[in-house]
BAGU-775714 format. One record per residue: residue number from 1; x, y, z of N, C-alpha, C in turn. Coordinates in Angstrom, 2 decimals, decimal comma, padded with zeros to 5 digits, always signed. Each point is the difference from the previous one (the first is absolute). Layout:
! BAGU-775714
(atom NUM; (X; Y; Z); (X; Y; Z); (X; Y; Z))
...
//
This chain:
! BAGU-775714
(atom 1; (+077,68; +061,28; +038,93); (-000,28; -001,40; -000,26); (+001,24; -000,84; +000,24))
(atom 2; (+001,08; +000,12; -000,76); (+001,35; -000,16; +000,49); (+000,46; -000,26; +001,78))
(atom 3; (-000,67; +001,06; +000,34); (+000,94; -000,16; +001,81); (-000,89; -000,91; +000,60))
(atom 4; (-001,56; -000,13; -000,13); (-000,51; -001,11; +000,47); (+000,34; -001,71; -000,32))
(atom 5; (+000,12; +000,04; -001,47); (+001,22; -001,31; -000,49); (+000,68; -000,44; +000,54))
(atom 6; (+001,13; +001,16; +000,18); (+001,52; -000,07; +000,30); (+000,10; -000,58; +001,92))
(atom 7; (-001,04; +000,80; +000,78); (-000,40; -000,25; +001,45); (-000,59; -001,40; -000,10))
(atom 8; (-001,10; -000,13; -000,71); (-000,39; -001,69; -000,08); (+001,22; -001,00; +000,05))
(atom 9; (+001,19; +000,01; -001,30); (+000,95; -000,50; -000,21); (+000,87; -000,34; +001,37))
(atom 10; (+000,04; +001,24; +000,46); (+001,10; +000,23; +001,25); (-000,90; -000,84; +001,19))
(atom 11; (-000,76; +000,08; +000,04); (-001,10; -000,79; +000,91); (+000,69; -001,93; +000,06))
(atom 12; (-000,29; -000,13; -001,01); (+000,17; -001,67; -000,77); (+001,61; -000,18; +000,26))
(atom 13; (+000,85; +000,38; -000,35); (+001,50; -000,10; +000,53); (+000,43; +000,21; +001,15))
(atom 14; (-001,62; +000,62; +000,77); (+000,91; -000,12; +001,39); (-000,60; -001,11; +000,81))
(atom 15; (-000,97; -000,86; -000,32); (-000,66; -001,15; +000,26); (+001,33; -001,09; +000,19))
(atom 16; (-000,53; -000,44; +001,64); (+001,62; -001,27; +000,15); (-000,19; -000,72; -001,06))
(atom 17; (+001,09; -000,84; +000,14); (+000,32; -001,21; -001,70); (-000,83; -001,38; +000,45))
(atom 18; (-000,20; +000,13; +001,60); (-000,22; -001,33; +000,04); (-001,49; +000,42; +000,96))
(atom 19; (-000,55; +000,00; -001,27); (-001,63; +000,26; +000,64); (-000,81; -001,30; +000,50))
(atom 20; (-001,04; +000,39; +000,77); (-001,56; -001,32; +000,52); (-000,10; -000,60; -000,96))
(atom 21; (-000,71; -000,84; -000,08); (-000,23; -001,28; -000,68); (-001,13; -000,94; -000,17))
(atom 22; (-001,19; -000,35; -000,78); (-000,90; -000,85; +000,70); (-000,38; -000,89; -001,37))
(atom 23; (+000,23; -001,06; +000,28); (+000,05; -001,13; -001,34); (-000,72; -001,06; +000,32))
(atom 24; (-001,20; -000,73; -001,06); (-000,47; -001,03; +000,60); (-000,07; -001,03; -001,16))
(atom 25; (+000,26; -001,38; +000,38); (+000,31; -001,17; -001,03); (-000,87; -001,01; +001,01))
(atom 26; (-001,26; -000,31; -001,04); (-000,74; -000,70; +000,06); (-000,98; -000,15; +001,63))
(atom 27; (+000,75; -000,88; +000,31); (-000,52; -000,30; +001,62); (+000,96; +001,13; +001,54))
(atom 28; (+001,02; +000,00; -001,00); (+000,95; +001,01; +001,13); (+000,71; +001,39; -000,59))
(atom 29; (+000,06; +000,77; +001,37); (+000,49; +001,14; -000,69); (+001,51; +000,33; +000,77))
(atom 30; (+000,32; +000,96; -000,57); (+001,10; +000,50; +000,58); (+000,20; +001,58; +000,04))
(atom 31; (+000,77; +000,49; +000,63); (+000,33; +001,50; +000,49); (+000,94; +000,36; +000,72))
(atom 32; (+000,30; +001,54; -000,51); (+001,55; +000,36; +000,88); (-000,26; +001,66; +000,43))
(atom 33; (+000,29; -000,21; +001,13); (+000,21; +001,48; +001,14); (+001,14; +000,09; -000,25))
(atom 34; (+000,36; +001,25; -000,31); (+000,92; +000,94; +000,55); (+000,14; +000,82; +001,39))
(atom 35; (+000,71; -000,56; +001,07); (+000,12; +000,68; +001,67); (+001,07; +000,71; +000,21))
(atom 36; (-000,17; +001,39; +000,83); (+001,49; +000,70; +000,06); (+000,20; -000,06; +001,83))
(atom 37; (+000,90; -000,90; -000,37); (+000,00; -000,52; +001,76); (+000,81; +001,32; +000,96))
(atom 38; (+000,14; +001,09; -000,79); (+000,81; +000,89; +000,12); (+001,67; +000,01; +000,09))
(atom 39; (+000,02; -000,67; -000,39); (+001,54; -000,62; +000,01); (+000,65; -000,67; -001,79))
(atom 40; (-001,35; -000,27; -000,32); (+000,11; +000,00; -001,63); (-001,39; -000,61; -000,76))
(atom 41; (+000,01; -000,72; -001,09); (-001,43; -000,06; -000,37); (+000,38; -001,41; -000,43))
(atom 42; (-001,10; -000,92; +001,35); (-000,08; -001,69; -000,35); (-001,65; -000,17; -001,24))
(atom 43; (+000,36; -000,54; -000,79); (-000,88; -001,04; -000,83); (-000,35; -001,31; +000,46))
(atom 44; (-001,55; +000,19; +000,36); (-000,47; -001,00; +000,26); (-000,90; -000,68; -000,64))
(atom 45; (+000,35; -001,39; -000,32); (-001,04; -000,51; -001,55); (-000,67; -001,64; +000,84))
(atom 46; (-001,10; +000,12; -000,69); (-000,58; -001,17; +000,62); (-001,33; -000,62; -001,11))
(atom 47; (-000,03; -001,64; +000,14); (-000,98; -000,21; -000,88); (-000,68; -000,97; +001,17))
(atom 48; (-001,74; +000,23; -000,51); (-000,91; +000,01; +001,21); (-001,26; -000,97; -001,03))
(atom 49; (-000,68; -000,93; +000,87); (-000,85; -000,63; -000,78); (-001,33; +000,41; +001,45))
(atom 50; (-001,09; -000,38; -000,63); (-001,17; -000,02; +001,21); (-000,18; +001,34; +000,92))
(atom 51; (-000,61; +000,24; +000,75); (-000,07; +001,28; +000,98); (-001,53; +000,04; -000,57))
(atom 52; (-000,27; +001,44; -000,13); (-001,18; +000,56; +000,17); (-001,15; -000,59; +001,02))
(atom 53; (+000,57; -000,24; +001,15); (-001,00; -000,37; +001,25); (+000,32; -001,55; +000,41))
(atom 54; (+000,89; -000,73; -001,12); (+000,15; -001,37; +000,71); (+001,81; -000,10; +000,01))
(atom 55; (+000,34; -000,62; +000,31); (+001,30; -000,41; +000,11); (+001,12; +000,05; -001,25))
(atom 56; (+001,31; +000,75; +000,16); (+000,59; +000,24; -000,96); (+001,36; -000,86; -000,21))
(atom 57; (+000,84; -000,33; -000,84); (+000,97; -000,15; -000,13); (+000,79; +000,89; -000,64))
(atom 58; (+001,57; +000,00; +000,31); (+000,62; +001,50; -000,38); (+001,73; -000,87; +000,52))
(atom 59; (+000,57; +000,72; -001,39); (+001,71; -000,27; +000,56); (-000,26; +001,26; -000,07))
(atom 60; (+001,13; +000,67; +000,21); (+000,58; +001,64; +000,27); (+001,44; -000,12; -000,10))
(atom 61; (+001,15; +001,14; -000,31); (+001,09; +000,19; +000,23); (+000,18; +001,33; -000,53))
(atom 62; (+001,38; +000,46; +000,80); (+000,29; +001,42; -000,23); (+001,39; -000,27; -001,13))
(atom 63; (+000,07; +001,05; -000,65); (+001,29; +000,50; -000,72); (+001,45; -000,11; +001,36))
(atom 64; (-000,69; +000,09; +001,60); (+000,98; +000,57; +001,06); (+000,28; -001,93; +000,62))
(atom 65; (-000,95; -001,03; -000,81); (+000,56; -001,02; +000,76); (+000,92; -000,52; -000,91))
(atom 66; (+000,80; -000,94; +000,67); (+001,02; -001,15; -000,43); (-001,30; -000,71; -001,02))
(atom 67; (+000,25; -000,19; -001,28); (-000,49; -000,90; -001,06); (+000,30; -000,75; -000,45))
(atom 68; (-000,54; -001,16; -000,89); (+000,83; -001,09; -000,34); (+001,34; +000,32; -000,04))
(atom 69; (+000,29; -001,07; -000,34); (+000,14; -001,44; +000,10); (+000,18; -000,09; +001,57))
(atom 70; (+000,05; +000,47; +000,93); (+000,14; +000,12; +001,66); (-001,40; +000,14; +000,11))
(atom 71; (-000,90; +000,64; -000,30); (-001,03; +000,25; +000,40); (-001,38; -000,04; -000,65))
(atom 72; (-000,66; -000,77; +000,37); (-001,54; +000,00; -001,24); (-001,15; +000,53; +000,80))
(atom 73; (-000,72; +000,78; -000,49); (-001,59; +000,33; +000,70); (-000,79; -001,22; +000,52))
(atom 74; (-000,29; +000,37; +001,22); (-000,99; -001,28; +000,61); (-001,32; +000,26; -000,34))
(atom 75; (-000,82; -000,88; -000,93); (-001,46; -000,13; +000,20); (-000,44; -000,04; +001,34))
(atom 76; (-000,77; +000,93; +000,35); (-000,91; +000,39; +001,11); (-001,28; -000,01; -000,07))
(atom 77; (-000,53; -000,65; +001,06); (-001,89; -000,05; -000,32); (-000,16; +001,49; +000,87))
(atom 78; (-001,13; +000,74; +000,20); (-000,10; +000,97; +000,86); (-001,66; +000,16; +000,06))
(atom 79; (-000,29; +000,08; +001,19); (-001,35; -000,57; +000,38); (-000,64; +001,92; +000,99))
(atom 80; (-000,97; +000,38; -000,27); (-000,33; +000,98; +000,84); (-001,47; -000,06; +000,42))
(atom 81; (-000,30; +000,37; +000,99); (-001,85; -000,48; +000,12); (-000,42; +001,63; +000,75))
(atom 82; (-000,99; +000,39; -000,17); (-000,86; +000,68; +000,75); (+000,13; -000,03; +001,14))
(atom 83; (+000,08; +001,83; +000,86); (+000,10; -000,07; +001,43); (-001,34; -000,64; +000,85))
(atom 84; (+000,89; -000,57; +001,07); (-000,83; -001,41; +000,42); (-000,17; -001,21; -000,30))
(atom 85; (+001,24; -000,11; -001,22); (-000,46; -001,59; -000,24); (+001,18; -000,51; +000,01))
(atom 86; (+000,24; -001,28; +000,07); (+001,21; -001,21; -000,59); (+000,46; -000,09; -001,38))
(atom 87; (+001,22; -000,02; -000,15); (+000,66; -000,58; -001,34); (-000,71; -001,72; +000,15))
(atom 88; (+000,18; -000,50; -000,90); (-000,04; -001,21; -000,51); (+001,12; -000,40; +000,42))
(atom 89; (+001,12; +000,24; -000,24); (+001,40; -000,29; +000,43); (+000,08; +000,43; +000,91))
(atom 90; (+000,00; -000,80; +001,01); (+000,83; +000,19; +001,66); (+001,52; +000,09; +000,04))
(atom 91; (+000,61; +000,48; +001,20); (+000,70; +000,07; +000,01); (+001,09; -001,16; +000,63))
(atom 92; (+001,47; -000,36; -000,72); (+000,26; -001,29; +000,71); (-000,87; -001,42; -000,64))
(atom 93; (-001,02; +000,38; -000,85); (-000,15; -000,92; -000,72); (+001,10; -000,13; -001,57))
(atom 94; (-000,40; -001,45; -000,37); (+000,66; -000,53; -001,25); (-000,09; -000,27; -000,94))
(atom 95; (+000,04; +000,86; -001,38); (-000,76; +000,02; -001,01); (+000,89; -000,62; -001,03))
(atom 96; (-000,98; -000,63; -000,66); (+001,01; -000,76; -001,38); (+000,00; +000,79; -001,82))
(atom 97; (+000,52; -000,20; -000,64); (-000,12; +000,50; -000,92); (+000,42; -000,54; -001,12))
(atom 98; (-001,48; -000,59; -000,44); (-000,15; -001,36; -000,91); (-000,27; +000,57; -001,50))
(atom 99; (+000,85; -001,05; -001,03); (+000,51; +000,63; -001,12); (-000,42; -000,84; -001,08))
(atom 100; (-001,64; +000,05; -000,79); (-000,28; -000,94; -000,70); (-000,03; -001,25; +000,71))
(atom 101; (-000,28; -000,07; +001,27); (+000,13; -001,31; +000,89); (+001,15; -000,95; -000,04))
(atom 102; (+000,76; +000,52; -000,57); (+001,45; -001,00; -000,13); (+001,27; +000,89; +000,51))
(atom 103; (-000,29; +001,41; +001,06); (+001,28; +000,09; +000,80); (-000,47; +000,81; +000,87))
(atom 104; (+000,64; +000,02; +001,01); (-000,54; +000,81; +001,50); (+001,30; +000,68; +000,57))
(atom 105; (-000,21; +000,93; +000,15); (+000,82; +000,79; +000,93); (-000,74; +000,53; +001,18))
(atom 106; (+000,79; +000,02; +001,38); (-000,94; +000,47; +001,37); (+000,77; +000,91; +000,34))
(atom 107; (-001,06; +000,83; +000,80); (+000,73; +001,01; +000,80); (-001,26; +000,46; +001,14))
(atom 108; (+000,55; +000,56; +001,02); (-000,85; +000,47; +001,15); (-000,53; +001,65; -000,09))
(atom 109; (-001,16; +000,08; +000,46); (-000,54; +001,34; -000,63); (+000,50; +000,91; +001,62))
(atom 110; (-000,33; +000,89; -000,49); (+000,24; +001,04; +001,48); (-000,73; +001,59; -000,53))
(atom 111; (-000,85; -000,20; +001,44); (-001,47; +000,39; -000,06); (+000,32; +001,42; +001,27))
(atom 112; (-000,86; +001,12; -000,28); (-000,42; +001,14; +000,95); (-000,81; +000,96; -000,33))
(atom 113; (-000,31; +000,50; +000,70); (-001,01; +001,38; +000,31); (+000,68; +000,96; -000,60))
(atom 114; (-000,16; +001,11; -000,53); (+000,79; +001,23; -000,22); (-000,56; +001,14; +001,17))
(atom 115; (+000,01; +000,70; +000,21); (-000,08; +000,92; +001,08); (-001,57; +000,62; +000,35))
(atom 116; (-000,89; -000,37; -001,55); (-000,87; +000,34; -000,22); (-001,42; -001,47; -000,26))
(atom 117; (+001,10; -000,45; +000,76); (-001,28; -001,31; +000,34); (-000,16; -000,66; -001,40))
(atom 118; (+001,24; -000,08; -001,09); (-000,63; -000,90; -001,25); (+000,96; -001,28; +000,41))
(atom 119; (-000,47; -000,90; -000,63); (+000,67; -001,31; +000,16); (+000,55; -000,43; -001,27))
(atom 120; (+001,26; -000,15; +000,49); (+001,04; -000,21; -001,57); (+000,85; -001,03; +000,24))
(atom 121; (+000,23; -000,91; -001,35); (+000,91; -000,82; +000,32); (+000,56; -000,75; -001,31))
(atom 122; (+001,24; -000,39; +000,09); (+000,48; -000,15; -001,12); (+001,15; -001,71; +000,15))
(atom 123; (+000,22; -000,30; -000,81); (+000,74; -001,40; -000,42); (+000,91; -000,45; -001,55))
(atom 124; (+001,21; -000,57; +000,55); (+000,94; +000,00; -001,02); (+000,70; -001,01; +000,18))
(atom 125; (+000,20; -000,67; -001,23); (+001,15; -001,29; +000,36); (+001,15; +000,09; +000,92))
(atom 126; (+000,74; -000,75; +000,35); (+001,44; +000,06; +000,18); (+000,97; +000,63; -001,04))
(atom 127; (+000,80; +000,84; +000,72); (+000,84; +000,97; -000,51); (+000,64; -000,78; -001,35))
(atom 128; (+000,25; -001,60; +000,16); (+000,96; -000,80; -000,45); (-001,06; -000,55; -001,20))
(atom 129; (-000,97; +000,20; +000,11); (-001,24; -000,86; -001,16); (-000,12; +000,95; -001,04))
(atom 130; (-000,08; +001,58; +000,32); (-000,18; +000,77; -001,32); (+000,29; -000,12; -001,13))
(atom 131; (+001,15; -000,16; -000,53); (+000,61; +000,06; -001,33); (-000,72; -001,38; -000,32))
(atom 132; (-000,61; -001,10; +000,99); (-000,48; -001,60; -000,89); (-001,46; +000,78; -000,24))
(atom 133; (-000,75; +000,88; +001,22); (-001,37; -000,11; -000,48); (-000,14; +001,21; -001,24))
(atom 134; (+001,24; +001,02; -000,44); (-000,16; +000,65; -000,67); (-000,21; -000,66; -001,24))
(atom 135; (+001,06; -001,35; -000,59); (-000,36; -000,56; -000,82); (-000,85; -000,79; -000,27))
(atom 136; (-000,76; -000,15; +000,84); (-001,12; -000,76; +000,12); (-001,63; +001,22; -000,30))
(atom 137; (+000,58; +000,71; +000,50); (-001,03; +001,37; -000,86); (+000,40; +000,26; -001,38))
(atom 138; (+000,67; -000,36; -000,50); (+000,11; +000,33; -001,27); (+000,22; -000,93; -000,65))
(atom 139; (-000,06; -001,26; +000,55); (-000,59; -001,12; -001,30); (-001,31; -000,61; +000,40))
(atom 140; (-000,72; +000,43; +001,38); (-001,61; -000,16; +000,05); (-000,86; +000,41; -000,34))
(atom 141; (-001,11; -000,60; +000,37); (-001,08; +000,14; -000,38); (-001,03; +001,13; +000,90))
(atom 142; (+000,04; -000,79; +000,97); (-000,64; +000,24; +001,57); (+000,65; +000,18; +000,91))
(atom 143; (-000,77; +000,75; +001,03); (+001,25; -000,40; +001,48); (-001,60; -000,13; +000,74))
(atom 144; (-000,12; -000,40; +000,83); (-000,69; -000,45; +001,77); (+000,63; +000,25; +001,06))
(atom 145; (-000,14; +001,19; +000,78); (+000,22; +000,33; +001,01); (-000,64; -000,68; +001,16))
(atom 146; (+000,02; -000,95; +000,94); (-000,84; -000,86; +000,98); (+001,23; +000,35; +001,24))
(atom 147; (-001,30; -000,08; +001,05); (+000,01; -000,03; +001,14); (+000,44; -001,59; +000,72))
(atom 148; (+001,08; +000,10; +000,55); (+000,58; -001,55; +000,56); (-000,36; +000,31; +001,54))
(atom 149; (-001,29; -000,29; +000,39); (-000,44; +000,24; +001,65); (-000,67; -001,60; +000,71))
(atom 150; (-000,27; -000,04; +000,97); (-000,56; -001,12; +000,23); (-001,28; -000,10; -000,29))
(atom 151; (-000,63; +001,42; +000,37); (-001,69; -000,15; +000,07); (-000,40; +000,36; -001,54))
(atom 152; (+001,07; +000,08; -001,09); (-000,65; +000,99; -001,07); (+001,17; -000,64; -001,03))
(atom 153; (+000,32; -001,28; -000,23); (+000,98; -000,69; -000,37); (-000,34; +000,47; -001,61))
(atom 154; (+001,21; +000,37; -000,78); (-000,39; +000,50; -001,24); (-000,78; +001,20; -000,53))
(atom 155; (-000,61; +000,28; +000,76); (-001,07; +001,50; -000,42); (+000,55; +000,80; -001,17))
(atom 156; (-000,39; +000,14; -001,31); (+000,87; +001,16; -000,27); (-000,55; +001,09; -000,08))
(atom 157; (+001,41; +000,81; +000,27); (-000,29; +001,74; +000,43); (+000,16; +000,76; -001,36))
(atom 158; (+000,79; -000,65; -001,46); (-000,52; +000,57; -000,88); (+000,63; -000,86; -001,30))
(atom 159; (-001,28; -000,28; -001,03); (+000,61; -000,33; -001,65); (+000,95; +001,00; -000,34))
(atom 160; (+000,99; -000,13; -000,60); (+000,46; +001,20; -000,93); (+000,38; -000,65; -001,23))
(atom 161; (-000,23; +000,75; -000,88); (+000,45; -000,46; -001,04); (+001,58; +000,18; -000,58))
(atom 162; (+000,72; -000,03; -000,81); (+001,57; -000,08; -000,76); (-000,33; +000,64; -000,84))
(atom 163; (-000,92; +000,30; -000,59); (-000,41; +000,24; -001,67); (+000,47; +001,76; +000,60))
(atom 164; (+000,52; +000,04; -001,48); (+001,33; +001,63; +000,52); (+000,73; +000,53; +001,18))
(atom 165; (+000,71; -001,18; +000,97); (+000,63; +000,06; +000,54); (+000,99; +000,44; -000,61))
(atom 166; (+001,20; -001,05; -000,74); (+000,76; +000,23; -000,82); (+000,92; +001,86; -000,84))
(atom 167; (-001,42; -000,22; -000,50); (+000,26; +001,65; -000,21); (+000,06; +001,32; +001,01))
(atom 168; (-000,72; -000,30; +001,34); (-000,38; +000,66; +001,14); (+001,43; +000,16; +000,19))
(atom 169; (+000,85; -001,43; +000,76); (+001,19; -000,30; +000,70); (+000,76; +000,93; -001,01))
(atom 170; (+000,36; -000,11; -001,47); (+000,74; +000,50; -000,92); (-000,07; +001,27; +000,31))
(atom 171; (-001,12; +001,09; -000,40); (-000,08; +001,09; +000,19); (+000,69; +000,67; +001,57))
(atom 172; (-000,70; -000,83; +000,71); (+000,44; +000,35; +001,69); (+001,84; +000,01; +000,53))
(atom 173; (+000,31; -000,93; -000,68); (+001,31; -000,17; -000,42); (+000,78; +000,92; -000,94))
(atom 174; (-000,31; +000,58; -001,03); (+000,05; +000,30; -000,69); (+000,29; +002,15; +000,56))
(atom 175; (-000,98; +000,17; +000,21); (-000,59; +000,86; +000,20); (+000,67; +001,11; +001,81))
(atom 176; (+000,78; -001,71; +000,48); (+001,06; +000,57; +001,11); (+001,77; -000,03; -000,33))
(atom 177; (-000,23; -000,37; -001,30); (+001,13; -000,50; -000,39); (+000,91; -001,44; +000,42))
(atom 178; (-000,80; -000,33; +000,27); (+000,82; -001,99; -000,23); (-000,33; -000,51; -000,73))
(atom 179; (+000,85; -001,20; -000,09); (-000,24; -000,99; -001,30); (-001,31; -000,95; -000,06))
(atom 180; (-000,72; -000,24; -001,23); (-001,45; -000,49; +000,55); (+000,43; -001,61; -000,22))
(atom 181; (+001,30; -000,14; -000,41); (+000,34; -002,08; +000,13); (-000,38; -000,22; +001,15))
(atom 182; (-000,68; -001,07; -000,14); (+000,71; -001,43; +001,58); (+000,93; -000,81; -000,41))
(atom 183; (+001,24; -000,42; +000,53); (+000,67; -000,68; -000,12); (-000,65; -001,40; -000,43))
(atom 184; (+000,58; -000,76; -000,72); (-000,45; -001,35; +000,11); (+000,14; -001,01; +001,25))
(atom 185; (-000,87; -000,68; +000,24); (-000,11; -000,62; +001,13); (-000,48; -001,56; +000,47))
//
């Protein structure tokens, strides 16, 4: 009875320290991979709102990137459709990203095929807007993702909500080891 214990025990201590992860707060969740790039083992943590068949938003960052205060996760929309069909988001188009209707940040989406005929495409502010629209996720409400095209002026490609962002970003932060402040701004 003892050596089966003692083997269980030995089992549990040899489990890495910095195990998977899957956490969800309210409207958004968050989660962390462990990858062994063979060269050492990157942590990758990310908090994700929307998906399950429609359009997602997602920052991401590794333990292996430059982090604040140099570096903040970019909110990313990420769009995937069924082989044979179109994203909603074209590519080279200009999407805004409206904040309780009182702030916008733009950025251009960039759109392709994967090898297997799916159509994917994704969109993110300017490198230089992050750290404003981060705080703007965490004292909003809403965000509106819209389409800035001629024939389709405004369309939006998705509601998301804020409601447990906050805690998402924290954990995701948290969870790669950076600091979960934003500077004041």
């Amino acid at each position: 009875m003892k050596l089966p214990l003692m083997a269980a025990l030995a089992g549990l201590l040899a489990l890495p320290a910095a195990a998977d992860g899957y956490w969800e707060y309210r409207d958004w969740r968050a989660f962390s991979e462990t990858i062994d790039t063979g060269e050492d083992l990157r942590r990758t943590c990310t908090a994700v709102t929307g998906g399950d068949g429609l359009p997602s938003l997602r920052l991401t960052i590794s333990n292996g990137d430059g982090g604040p205060p140099d570096h903040y996760p970019e909110p990313m929309l990420y769009e995937n459709a069924p082989r044979g069909h179109g994203t909603q988001v074209q590519n080279g188009l200009a999407v805004a990203f409206v904040f309780d209707r009182q702030a916008a940040f733009y950025g251009i989406a960039n759109g392709w095929f994967d090898e297997e005929g799916f159509a994917h495409a994704e969109a993110g502010p300017r490198w230089q807007d992050a750290l404003r629209m981060l705080r703007w996720m965490k004292a909003g409400q809403a965000l509106e993702i819209r389409l800035l095209h001629p024939y389709q002026e405004g369309a939006v490609v998705m509601n998301a909500s804020l409601s447990g962002f906050t805690a998402a970003y924290g954990k995701m932060m948290d969870e790669c080891g950076f600091s979960i402040e934003l500077p004041a701004g």
